[in-house]
LOKE-896229 format. One line per field, with one value per residue (C-alpha): residue in one letter; x, y, z. Coordinates in steps of 0.2 Angstrom, whole numbers, padded with zeros to 4 digits, always signed. Each point is the difference from the previous one (the first is absolute). Layout:
BEGIN
r	(a/...)
X	(X/...)
Y	(Y/...)
Z	(Z/...)
END
This chain:
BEGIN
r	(x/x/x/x/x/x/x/x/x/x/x/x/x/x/x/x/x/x/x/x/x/x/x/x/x/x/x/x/x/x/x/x/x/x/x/x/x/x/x/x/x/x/x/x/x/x/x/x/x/x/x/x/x/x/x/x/x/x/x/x/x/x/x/x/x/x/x/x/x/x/x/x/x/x/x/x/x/x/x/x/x/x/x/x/x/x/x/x/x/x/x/x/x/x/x/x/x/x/x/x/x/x/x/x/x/x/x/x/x/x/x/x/x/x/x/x/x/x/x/x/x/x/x/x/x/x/x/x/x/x/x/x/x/x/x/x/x/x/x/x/x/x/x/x/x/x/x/x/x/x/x/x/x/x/x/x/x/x/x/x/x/x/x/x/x/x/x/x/x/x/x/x/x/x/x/x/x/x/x/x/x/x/x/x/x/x/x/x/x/x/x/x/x/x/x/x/x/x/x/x/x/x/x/x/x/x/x/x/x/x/x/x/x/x/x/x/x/x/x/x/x/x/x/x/x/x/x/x/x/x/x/x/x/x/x/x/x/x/x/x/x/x/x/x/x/x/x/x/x/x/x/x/x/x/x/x/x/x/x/x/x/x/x/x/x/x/x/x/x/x/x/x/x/x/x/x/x/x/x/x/x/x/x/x/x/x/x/x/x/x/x/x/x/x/x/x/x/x/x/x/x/x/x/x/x/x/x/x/x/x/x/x/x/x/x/x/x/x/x/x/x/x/x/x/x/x/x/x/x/x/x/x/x/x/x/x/x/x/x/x/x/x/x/x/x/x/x/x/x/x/x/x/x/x/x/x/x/x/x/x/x/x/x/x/x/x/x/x/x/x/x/x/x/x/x/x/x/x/x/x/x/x/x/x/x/x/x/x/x/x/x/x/x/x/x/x/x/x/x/x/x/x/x/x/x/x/x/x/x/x/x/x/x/x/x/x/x/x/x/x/x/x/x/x/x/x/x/x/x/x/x/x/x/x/x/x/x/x/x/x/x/x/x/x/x/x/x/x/x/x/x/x/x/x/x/x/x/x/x/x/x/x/x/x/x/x/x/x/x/x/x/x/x/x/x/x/x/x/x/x/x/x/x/x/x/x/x/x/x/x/x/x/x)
X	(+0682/+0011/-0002/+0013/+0004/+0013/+0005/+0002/+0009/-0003/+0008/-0017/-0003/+0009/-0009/+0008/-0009/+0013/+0041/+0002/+0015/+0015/+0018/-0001/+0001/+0013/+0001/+0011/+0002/+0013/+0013/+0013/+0014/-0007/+0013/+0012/-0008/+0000/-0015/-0011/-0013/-0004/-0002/-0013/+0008/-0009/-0018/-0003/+0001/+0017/+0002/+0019/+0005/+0019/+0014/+0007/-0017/-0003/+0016/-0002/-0018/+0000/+0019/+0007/+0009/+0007/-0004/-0018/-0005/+0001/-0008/-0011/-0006/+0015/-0001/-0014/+0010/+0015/-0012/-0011/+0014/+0016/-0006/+0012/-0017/-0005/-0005/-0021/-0009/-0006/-0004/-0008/+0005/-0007/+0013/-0002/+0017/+0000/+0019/-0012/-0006/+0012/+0015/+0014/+0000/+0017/+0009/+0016/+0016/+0014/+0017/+0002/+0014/+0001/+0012/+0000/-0014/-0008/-0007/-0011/-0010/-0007/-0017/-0018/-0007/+0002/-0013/+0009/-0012/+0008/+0018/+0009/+0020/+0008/+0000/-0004/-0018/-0006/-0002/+0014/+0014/-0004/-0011/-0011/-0003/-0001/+0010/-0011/+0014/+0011/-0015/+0008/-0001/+0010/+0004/+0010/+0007/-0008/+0013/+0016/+0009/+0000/-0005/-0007/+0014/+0007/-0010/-0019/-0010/-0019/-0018/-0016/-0016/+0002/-0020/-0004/-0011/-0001/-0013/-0012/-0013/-0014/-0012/+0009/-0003/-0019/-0001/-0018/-0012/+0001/-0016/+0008/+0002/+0016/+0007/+0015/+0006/-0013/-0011/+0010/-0003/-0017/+0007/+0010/-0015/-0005/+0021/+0003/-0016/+0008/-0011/+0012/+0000/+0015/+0006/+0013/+0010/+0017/+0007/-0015/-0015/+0008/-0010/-0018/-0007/+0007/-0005/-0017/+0000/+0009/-0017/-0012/+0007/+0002/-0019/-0013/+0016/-0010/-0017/+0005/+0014/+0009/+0015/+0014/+0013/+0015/+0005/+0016/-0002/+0017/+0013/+0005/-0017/+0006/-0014/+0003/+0019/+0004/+0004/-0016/+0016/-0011/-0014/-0009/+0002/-0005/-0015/-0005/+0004/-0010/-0015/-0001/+0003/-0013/+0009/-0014/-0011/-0001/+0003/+0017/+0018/+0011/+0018/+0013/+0017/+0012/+0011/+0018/+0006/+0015/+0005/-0017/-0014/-0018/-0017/-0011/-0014/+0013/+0006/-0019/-0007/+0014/-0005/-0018/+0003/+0013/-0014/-0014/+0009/+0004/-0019/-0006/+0000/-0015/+0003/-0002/+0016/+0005/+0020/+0002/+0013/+0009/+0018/+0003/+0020/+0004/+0014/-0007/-0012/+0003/-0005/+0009/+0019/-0001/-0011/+0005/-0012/+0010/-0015/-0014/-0006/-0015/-0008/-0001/-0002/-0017/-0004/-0001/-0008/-0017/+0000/-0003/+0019/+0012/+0019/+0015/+0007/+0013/-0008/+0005/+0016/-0008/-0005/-0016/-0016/-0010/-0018/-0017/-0010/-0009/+0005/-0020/+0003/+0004/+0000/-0015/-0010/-0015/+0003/-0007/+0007/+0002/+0014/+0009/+0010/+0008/-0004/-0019/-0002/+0012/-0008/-0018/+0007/+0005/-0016/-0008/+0012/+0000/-0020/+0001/+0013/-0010/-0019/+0007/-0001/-0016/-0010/-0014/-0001/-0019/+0000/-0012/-0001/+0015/+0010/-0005/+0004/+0015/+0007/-0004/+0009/+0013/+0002/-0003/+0014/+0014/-0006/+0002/+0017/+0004/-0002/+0007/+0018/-0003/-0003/-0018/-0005/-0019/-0012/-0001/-0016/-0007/-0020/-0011/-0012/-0014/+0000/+0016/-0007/-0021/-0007/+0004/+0015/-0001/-0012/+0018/+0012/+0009/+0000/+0012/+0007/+0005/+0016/+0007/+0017/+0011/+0018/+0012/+0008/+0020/+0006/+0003/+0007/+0000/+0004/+0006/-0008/+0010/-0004/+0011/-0006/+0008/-0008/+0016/+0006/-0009/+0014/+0011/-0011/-0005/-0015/+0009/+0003)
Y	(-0023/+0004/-0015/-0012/-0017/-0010/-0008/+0016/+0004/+0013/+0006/+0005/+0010/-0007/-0011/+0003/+0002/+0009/-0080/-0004/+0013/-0006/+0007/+0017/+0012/+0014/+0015/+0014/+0014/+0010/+0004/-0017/+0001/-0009/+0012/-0014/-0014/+0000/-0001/+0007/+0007/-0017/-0007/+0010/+0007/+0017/+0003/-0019/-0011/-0012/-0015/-0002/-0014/+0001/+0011/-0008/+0001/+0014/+0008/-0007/+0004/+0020/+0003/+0005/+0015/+0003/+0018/-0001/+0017/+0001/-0017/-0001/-0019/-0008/+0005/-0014/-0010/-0001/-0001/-0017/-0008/+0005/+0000/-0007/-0006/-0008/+0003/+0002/-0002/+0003/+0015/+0011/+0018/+0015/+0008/+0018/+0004/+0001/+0003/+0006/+0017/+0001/+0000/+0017/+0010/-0003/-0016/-0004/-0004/-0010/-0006/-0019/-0009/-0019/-0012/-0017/+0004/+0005/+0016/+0007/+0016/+0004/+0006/-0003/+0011/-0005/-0004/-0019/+0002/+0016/-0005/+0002/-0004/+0011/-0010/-0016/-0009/-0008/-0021/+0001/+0009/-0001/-0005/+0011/-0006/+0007/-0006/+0004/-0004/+0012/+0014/+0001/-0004/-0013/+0001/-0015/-0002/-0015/-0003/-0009/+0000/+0022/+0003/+0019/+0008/+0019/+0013/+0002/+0012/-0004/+0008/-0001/+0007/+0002/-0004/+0015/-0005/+0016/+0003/-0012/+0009/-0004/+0001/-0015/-0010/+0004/-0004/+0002/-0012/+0011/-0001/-0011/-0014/+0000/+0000/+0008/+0003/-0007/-0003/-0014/-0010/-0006/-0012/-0009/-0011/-0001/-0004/-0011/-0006/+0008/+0010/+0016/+0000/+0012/+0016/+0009/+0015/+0005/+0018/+0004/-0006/+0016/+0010/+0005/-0002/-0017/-0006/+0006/-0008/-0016/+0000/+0002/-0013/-0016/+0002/-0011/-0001/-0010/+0007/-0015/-0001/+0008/+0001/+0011/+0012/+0003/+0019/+0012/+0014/+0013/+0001/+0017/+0011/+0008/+0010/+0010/-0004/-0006/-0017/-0011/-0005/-0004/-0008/+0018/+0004/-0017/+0001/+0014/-0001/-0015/+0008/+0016/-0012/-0009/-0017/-0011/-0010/-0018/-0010/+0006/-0001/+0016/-0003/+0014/+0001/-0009/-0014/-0004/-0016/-0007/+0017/+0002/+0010/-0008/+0009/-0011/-0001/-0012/-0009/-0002/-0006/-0014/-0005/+0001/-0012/-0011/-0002/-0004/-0013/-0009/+0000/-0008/+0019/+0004/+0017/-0003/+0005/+0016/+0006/+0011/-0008/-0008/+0000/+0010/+0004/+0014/+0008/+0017/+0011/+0013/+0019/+0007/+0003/+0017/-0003/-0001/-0012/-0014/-0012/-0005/-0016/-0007/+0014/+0011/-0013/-0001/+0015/-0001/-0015/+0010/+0010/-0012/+0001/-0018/+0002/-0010/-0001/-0011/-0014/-0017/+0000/+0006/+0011/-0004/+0010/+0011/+0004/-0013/+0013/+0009/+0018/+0004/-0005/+0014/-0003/+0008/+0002/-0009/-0009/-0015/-0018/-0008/+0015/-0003/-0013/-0005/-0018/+0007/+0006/-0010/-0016/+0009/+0001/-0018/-0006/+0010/-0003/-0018/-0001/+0009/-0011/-0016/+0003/+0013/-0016/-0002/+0015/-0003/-0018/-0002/+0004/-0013/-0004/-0013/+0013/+0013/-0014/-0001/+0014/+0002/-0017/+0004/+0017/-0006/-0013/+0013/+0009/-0015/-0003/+0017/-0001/-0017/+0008/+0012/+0015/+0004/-0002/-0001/-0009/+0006/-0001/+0002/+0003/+0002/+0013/+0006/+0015/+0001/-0007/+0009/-0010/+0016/-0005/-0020/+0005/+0009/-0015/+0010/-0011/+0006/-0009/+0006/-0005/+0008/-0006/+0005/+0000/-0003/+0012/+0003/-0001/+0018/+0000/-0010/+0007/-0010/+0009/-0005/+0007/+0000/-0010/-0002/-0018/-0006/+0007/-0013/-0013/+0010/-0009/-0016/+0005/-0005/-0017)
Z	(-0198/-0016/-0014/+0004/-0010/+0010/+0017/+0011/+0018/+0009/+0018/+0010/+0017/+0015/+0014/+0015/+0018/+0013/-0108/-0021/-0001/-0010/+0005/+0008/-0015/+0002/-0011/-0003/-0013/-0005/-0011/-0008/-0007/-0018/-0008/+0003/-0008/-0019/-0010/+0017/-0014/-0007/+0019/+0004/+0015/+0003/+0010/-0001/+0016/-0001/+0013/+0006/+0011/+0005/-0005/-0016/-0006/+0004/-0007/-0015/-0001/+0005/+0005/+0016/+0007/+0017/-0001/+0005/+0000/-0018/-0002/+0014/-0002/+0002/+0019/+0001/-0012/+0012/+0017/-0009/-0007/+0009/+0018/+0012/+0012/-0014/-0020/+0000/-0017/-0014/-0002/-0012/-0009/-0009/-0009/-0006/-0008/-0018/-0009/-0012/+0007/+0015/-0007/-0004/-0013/-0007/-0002/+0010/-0009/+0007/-0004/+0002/+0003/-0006/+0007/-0004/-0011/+0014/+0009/+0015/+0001/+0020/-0001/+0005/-0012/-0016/-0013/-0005/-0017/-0004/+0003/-0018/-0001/-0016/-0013/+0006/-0001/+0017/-0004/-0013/+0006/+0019/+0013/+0015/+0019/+0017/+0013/+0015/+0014/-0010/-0004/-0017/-0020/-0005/-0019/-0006/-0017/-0011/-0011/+0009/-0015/-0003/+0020/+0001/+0007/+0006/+0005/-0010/+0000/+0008/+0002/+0006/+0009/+0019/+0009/+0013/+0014/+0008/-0016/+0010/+0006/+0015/-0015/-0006/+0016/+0003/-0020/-0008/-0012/-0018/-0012/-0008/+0011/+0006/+0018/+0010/+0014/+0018/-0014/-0007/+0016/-0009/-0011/+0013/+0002/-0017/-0006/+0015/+0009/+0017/+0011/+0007/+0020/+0003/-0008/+0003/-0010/+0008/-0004/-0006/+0012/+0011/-0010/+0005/-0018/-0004/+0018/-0003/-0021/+0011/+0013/-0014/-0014/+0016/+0003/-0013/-0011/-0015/+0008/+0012/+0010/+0014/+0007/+0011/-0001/+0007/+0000/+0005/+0011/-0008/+0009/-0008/-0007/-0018/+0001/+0014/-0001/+0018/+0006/+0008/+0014/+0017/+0008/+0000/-0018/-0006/+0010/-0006/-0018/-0001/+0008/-0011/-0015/+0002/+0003/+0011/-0012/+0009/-0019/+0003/+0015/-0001/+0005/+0006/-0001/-0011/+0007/-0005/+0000/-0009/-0009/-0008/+0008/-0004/+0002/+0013/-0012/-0010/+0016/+0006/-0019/+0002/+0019/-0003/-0014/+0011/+0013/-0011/-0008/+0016/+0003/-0017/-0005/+0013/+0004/+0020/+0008/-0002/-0005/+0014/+0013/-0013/-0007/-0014/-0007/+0009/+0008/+0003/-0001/-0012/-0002/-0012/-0005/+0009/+0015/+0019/+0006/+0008/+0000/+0012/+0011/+0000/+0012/-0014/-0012/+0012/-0003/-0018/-0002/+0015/-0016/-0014/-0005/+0000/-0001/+0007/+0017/+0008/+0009/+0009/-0011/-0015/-0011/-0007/-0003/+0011/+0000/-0004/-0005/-0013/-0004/+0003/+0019/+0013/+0017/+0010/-0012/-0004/-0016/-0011/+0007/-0018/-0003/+0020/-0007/-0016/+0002/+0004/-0020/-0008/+0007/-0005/-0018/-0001/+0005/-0014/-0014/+0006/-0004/-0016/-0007/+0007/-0008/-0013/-0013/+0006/-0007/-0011/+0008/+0004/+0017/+0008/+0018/-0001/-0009/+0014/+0013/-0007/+0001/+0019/+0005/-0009/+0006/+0018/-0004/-0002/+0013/+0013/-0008/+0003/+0016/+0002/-0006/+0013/-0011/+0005/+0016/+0010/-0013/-0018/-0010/-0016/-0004/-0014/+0010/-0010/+0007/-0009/-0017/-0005/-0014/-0010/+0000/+0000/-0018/-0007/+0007/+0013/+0015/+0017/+0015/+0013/+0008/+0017/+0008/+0013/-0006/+0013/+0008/+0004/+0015/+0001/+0019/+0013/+0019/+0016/+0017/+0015/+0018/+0014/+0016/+0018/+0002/-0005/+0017/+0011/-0007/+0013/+0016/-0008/-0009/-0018/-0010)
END
């Protein structure tokens, strides 16, 4: 045993024969468009976790933009907190865009024309702290905002009396995120100290007190390397806690330059990329739904966090056969798939993949498993279902953030009693709620606990629970009898 100095959780070997989590913590990373907000540098708005709760905070906090492929958050922003089911939060972000380093070269310079004292620039890219109005000063002569409805600069004139007028020549430094790199995402710890990137995700618990339980990454969660960093970083985040992730298989590989556009090609993508690890759900294709076309990751994060809530945030229902905002399922401006039902969506999901079908006059979510699972094969039973692991990880988080105040107690019998009713009291609430099922138990075995270790203060128990399952499928069997036929000669009533 390494030298540990904590409350601990581990997930152990499963047992099979034949809850103190606050509000389910989402997170996402990517690229915001901080550009828009003047002052970002002083905000602290780079590599550093942000907590946003609805849109008008959230704009004025990071900005918004409707072109979401440049500025890759605000696709969670407008799914959380524009959703037409309804708006799930709060949520947390890692931004990596820095106006700093990603911006262009030269600066753009525009003619203004003031009416009214009064003039609008359309434009998402803008550096607002760069902005400069010829011989003008910003405060004095005229005042800087976004209007978000707009997607446009709004310069007014602050002197009513000499109002800005004609046409004024302005410049400023346009932001590039095409300079965002996958480096950027996966982040790295320097000598130094200091945190980007995945790595940034370490001091959501110390900033905020909030344990993570979901990641996700759209646009960039498609690629193998960040899907592998996103794997690595959810597991003993803090040396401590784990959590999931929500991942994107591509509908179009720039690798190999050809589109990802069918049930095949998915499958296979997925397999020879290595996109199975049990912490995680992999989503394939896209879906439309009011003009806009969302990754499922997105889509999913937002259910999953839906669901949760309506359960005290107990992760014990899964999202899958749930409505998500969807029209369509989407494959690409240039593909000629025309969509699929839920046969095919079946044969994703025997291969670890969830997507979106049309069902019961809906469209909702597809798919209850893990992307380890795969139909046939012999697999481990905490990884069948996502419900399986994410429940496993709420149980071990939960006892963490119970007794983690209680390291360095003296640990007497009462303390060690303790700790075992307590233990055994969420369980049996648990199962109460209908989340674990059979008859969960916790045990101080010591088997499990050698005075070599009870002489260092390293003291296990032993928990083992059966989370229950989804009703995956349920079939009807109904045979034909001629019995009926004896009502012809009297035999019936």
């Amino acid at each position: 045993m390494s030298y540990q100095h904590g409350a601990y959780g581990e997930i152990g070997n499963d047992k099979v024969k034949s809850a103190v989590q606050v509000d389910t913590v989402v997170a996402y990373i990517g690229t915001a468009p901080i550009n828009l907000v003047l002052g970002y540098k002083e905000k602290g708005l780079i590599n550093t976790p942000i907590k946003l709760e609805n849109m008008p905070k959230t704009q004025a906090t990071v900005g918004y933009s409707s072109n979401w492929n440049k500025f890759t958050l605000c696709e969670p922003f407008d799914c959380h907190f524009a959703n037409t089911i309804g708006n799930v939060g709060p949520i947390y972000i890692i931004n990596v865009l820095d106006p700093a380093v990603h911006q262009k070269d030269v600066k753009t310079t525009v003619e203004l024309t003031f009416k009214n004292g009064r003039a609008e620039y359309v434009t998402d890219t803008i550096i607002l702290d760069t902005f400069a109005l010829s011989d003008k000063v910003l405060g004095a002569d005229y005042s800087l905002d976004y209007n978000y409805t707009k997607g446009a600069v709004v310069i007014e004139s602050l002197n009513d009396a000499d109002p800005i007028t004609g046409t004024v020549e302005a410049s400023f430094t346009e932001v590039d995120p095409s300079l965002v790199t996958k480096s950027d995402i996966i982040g790295s710890v320097t000598a130094s100290g200091k945190r980007t990137g995945l790595q940034a995700l370490s001091k959501l618990y110390t900033m905020f007190n909030a344990v993570l339980n979901i990641l996700a990454a759209p646009f960039w969660s498609e690629d193998p390397d960040v899907y592998k960093a996103m794997i690595s970083v959810v597991q003993k985040l803090n040396g401590h806690w784990d959590a999931f992730v929500n991942a994107d298989l591509p509908i179009y590989d720039s690798k190999a330059k050809a589109a990802i556009d069918t049930l095949k090609k998915a499958e296979e993508w997925a397999d020879s990329n290595g996109y199975n690890n049990g912490f995680s759900k992999v989503y394939w294709p896209q879906v439309q739904y009011a003009g806009k076309v969302y990754h499922l990751s997105t889509q999913a994060t937002v259910t999953m966090q839906r669901v949760d809530n309506s359960h005290d945030n107990i992760p014990m229902e899964s999202p899958s056969n749930k409505e998500i905002m969807c029209t369509a399922q989407y494959f690409g401006a240039n593909s000629e798939n025309e969509g699929f039902d839920q046969q095919d969506g079946n044969e994703l999901n025997s291969k670890g993949i969830t997507t979106a079908v049309f069902w019961g006059g809906l469209w909702v979510l597809w798919g209850p498993h893990t992307a380890y699972y795969e139909y046939g094969s012999d697999g481990v039973a905490r990884y069948i279902f996502d419900v399986n692991i994410r429940m496993l990880m709420y149980i071990t988080n939960g006892f963490q953030r119970r007794h983690g105040t209680q390291i360095d107690s003296t640990m007497d019998l009462s303390l060690q009693q303790s700790i075992l009713i307590d233990e055994q009291e969420e369980l049996d609430s648990l199962k109460g709620r209908g989340a674990l099922i059979g008859d969960p138990t916790v045990e101080f075995l010591e088997t499990a606990n050698p005075t070599s270790n009870l002489m260092n203060g390293d003291f296990v128990w032993d928990i083992s629970a059966t989370p229950t399952p989804p009703f995956k499928s349920g079939t009807a069997r109904v045979s034909y009898t001629d019995e009926g036929f004896t009502a012809y000669f009297g035999g019936g009533e």
